[in-house]
Steps between C-alpha positions, in 0.01 A plus 500: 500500500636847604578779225886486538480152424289533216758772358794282596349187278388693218826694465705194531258304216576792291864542548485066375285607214730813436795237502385216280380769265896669480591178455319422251636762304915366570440162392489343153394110567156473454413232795635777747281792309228290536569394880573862610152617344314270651676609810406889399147396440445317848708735723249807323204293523560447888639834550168664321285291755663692772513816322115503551494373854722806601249804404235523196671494224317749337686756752876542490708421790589812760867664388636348780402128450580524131861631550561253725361205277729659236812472732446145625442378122837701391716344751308145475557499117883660510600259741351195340631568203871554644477182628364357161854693393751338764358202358577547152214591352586726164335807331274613817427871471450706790448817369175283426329502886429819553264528177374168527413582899321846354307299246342271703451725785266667198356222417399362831370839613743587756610798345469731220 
């Protein structure tokens, strides 16, 4: 499998990890908290697996191939979860995505 593709699946993983984890947060009925993190955890665990297909992942990604990452898990997230919205869904918080994009960027050495 070619790098772009690689990127492409991992970033879209994350941005369904990213999502189950915001929602998560917005909902109070624990048999949806407990669907969406199991969600979170397989989305990660699948998007981790590519993480270290893509470059050692004791090495950051280039500038270049992190911002981009970073875009396509913004917009993946955001539009998701205005979707989610037009649906009815109550409580999301978008202000979330950003920091929750940063966080596991961190975590998944993509960026520092």
């Amino acid at each position: 499998m070619n790098r772009n593709k690689l990127i492409d699946l991992f970033a879209s993983n994350l941005a369904t990890a990213i999502v189950h984890q915001i929602l998560e947060l917005a909902i109070n009925q624990q048999e949806y908290i407990d669907k969406y993190n199991k969600e979170f955890k397989n989305s990660w665990q699948i998007a981790s697996d590519y993480r270290r297909k893509i470059n050692p992942v004791d090495r950051l990604l280039p500038d270049k191939d992190t911002e981009e990452i970073k875009n396509i898990v913004v917009n993946k997230v955001n539009s998701e979860l205005n979707l989610r919205i037009e649906k009815g869904y109550k409580n999301i918080n978008l202000s979330l995505v950003e920091k929750f994009v940063h966080k596991a960027l961190k975590e998944l050495k993509i960026a520092d």
